[in-house]
C-alpha positions in Angstrom: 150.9 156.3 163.2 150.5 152.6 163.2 147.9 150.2 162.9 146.8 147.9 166.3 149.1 145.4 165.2 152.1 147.5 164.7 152.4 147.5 160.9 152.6 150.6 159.2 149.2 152.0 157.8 148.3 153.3 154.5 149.4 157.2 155.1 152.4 156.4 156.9 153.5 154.0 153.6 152.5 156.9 151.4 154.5 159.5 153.8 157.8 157.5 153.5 157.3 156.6 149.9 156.8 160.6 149.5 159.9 161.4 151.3 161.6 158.8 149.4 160.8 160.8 146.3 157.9 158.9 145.1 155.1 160.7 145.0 153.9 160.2 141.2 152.3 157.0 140.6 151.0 155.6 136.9 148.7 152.8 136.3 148.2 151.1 133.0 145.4 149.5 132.8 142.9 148.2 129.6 140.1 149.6 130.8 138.1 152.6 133.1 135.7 152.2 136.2 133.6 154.1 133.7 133.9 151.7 130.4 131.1 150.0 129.7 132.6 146.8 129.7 134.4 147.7 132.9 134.1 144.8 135.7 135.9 143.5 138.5 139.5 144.7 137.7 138.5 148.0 136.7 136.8 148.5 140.5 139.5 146.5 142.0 141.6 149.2 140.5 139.7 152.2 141.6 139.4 150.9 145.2 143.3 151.4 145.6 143.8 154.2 143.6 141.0 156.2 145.2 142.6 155.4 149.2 146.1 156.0 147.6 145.4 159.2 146.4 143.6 160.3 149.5 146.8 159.5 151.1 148.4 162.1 149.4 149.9 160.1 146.3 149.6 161.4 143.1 148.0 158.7 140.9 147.1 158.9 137.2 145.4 156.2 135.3 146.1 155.2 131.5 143.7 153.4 129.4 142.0 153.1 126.3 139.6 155.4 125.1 136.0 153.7 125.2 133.2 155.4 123.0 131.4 158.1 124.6 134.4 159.1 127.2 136.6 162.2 127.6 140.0 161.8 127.2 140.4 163.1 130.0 139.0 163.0 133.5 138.9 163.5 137.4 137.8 160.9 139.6 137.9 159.8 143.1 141.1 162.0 143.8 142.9 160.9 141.2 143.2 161.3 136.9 142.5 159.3 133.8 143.9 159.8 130.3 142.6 157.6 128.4 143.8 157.0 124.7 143.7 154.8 122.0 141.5 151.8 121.9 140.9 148.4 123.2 144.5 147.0 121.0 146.4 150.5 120.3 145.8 151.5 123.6 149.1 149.0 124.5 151.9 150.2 121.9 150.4 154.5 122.5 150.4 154.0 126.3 154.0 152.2 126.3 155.4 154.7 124.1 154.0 157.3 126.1 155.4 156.1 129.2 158.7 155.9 128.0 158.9 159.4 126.4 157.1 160.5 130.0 159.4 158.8 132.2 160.7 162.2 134.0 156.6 162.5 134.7 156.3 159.4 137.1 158.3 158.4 140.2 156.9 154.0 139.9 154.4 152.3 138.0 151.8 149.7 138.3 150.9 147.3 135.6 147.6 146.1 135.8 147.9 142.8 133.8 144.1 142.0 131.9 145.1 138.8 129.3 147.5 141.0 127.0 150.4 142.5 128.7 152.2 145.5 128.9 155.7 144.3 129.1 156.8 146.7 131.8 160.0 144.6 132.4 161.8 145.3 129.0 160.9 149.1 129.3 160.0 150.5 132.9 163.1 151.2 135.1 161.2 152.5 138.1 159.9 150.9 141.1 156.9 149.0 139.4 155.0 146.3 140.6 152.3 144.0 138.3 149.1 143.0 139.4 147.6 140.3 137.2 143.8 138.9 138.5 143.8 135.8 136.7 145.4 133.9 134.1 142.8 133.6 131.3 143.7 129.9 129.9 139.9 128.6 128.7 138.7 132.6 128.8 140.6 133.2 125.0 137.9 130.6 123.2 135.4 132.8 124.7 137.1 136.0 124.1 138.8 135.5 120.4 138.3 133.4 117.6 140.4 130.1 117.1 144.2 131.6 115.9 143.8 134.5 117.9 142.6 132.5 120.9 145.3 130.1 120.3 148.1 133.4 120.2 146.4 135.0 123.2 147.2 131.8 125.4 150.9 131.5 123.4 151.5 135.4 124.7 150.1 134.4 128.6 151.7 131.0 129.2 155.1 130.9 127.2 155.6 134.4 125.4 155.3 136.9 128.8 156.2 135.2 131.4 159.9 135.0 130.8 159.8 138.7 131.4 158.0 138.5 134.2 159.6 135.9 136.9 161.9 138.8 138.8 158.8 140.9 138.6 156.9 141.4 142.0 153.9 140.3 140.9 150.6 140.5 143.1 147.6 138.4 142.8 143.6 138.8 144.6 144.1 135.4 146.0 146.1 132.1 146.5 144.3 130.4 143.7 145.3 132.4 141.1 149.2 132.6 143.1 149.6 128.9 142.1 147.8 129.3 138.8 151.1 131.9 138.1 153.6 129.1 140.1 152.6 126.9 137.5 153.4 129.0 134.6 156.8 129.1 136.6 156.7 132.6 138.0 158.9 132.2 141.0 157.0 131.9 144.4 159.1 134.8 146.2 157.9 137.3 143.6 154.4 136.4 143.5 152.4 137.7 146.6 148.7 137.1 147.0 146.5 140.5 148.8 142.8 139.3 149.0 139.7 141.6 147.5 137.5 143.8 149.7 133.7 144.0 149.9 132.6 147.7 150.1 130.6 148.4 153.6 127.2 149.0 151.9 126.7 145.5 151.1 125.1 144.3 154.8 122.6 141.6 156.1 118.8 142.8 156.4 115.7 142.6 154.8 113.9 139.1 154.7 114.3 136.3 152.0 112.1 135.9 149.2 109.4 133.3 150.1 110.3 131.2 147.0 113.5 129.2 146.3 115.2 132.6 144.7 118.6 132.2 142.9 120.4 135.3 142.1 123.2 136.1 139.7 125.6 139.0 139.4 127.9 140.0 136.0 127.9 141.2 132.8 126.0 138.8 130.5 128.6 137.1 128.2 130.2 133.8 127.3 132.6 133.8 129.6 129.8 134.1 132.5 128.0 131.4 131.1 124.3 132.4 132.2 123.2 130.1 129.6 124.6 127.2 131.1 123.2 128.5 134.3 120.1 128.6 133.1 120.6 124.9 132.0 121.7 124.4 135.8 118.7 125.9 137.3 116.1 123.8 135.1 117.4 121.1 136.3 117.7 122.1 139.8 113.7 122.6 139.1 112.6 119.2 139.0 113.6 118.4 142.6 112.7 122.4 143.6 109.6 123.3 141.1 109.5 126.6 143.0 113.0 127.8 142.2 113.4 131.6 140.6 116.7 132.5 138.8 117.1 136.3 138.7 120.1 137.5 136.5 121.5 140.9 136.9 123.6 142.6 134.2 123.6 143.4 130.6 125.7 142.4 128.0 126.3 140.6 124.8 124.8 137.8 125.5 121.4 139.0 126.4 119.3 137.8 123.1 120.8 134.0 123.6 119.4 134.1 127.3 116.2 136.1 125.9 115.3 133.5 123.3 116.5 130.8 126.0 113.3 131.5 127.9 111.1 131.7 125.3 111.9 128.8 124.0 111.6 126.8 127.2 108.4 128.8 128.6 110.4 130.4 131.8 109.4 134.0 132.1 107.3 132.7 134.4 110.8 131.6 137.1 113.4 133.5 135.0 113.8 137.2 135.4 116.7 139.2 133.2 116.9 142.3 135.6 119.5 144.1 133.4 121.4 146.8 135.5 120.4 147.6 139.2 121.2 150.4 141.5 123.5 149.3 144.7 121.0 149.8 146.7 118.4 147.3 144.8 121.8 145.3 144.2 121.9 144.8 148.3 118.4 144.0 148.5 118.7 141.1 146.0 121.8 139.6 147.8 119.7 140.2 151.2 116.4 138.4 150.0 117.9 135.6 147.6 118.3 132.2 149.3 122.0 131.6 146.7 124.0 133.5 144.7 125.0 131.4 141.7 127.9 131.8 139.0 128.2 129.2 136.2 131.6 131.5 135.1 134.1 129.8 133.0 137.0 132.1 134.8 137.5 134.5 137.4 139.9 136.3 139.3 138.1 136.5 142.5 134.6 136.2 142.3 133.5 139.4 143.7 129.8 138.9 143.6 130.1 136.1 145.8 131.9 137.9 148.6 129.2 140.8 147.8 126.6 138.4 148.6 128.6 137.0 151.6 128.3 140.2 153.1 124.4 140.6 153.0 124.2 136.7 154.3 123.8 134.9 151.4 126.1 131.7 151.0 127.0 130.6 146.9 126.5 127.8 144.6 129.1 128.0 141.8 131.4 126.5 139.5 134.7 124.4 141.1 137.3 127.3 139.1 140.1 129.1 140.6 138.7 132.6 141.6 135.4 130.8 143.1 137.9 128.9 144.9 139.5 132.4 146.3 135.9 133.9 147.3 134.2 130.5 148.3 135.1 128.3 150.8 133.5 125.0 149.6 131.4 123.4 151.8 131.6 126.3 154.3 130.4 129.3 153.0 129.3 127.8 150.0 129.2 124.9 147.8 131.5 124.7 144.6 130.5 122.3 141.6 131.8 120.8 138.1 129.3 122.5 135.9 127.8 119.3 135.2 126.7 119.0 138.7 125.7 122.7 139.3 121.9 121.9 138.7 121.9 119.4 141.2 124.5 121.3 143.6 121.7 124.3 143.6 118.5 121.7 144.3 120.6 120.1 147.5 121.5 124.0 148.8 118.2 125.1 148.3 116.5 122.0 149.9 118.8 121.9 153.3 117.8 124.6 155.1 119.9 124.0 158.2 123.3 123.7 155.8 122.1 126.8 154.2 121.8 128.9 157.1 125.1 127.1 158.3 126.6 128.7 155.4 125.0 132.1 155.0 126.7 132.8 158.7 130.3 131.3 157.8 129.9 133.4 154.5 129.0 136.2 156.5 131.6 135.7 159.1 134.1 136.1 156.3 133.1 138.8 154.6 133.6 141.0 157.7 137.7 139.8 157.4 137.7 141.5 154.0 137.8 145.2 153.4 139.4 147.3 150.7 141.2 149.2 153.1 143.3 146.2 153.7 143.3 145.7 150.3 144.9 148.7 149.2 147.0 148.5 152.0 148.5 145.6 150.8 149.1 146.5 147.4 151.1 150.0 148.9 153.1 147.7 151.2 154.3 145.8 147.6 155.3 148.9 145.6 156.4 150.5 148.8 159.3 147.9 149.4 160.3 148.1 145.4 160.2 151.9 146.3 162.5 151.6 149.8 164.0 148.6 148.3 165.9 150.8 144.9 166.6 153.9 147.5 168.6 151.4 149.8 170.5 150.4 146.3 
């Protein structure tokens, strides 16, 4: 069977990489849909590995071993062992891959700042799939020698190893962030994020300027300076609400941020909400904002997209991937973010311009064609070795 177009679909990739001999699939990655800390990559991750194994792939996951978590686990049609913790996971899941290489038929390196060095080691089909290089993220992440060693490792150290790899990428942004680092532009092919099919226009918006924003509270994410952004934004729109939605270590900075400046009045810290209230925030806000230092995609700006809501956010590479600026939203030096938001939130023809090129989009992307993408890379390193 073949899709409309005449490209192969998803189960016919899996059928020929089957009869090829692969069937087994690994994926190292840091961390599990189920960690506590887990985020973009980690659903990213279980959107193709859950439509691979349906296909009839067998997939296993490794990771690290996050407090409160079996060792072991089913999920979505596919495993996860998970061993070791957030460092040793690296050195105890490359040893075990190499001592387990009979187990596996190709692998997939899931690339999240530290690396797992599949070129010196892994002689199977493999592919790497690295969301975005980190750069500014290790001052945020790690303290000054470490921070400085984490962006020694990403931007001279690995990448060496790494220029023959096929690497994949959620967008073009992020393809010429790796060009720059000299990865070579045949081996570095971007497949764009989905937006799962619950997130849907509806509802009605909130009768006051409301201004949400999506992610796990930490410095990185900057809600702080979003906070900044949005009191600004208040003295041309003294209406405005900011709702944030997460958890995370930086919740008692953003806590004592609004007592300090008297805003529990416009700000709400929502901490974790369902999908279903997480739909009907997108639906009834008039912006979804992200002040983020870094991003791969920005995932809650295509989520929003998809209920009709257009973005506000930083001018960085994964905002550029998931916001078309000036169409679908409006990107901004941080700086200017508290004035971007006031001149969104005060046009409401250019808003609703947006919301419907943001919606319009949105449709384009599903995970389907996602994880059809990423088959069709490991596929031809799989076809490509059996032709050898």
């Amino acid at each position: 069977m073949t899709a409309d177009d005449g490209a192969p679909t998803l189960p016919q990739l899996a059928e020929e990489m089957i009869a090829a001999g692969c069937r087994r699939i690994r994926v190292l990655a840091w961390r599990d849909l189920e960690d506590v800390d887990a985020g973009g990559s980690e659903l990213h991750a279980d959107h193709f590995m859950r439509r691979w194994a349906a296909a009839g792939l067998d997939v296993e996951q490794r990771t690290s071993l996050a407090a409160g978590l079996p060792a072991l686990a089913e999920r979505n049609g596919y495993r996860v062992v998970r061993r070791g913790s957030r460092y040793t996971v690296f050195p105890r899941a490359v040893a075990r891959q190499v001592l387990e290489r009979g187990e596996y038929d190709s692998l997939v390196e899931v690339w999240n700042g530290v690396p797992w060095f599949s070129p010196l080691w892994c002689r199977k089909p493999r592919i790497t799939f690295l969301h975005h290089v980190h750069g500014p993220m290790w001052d945020q992440l790690l303290p000054g020698p470490f921070a400085h060693a984490g962006r020694l490792l990403e931007a001279r150290i690995a990448p060496p190893f790494y220029r023959r790899t096929l690497t994949l990428t959620p967008s073009e942004a992020t393809r010429d962030d790796l060009l720059a680092l000299r990865f070579r532009s045949e081996r570095v092919v971007a497949v764009n994020n989905g937006v799962e099919a619950s997130f849907v226009p509806g509802g009605t918006k909130a009768p006051a300027p409301t201004v949400v924003s999506v992610g796990r509270l930490a410095p990185v994410k900057r809600q702080d300076e979003l906070l900044a952004a949005a009191a600004i934004a208040r003295r041309r729109v003294p209406d405005l609400r900011l709702v944030l939605v997460g958890d995370g270590p930086l919740r008692p900075a953003l806590e004592a941020w609004v007592r300090d400046h008297d805003a529990a009045g416009w700000v709400t810290l929502a901490g974790h909400r369902t999908r279903e209230e997480l739909v009907g925030l997108y639906q009834s806000a008039w912006v979804v904002a992200s002040a983020s230092l870094a991003e791969g995609w920005g995932l809650t700006m295509t989520e929003a997209a998809a209920c009709g809501t257009p973005a506000v956010a930083t001018d960085i590479s994964g905002h550029r991937s998931s916001v078309v600026d000036g169409v679908t939203g409006v990107l901004a030096p941080l700086e200017r973010l508290g004035e971007a938001l006031a001149d969104v939130l005060l046009d409401d023809r250019r808003r609703d311009s947006m919301a419907a090129a943001a919606l319009a989009r949105a449709r384009t992307l599903t995970w389907d064609a996602s994880a059809l993408g990423i088959l069709r890379s490991l596929h031809g390193q799989v076809m490509g070795r059996r032709r050898v």
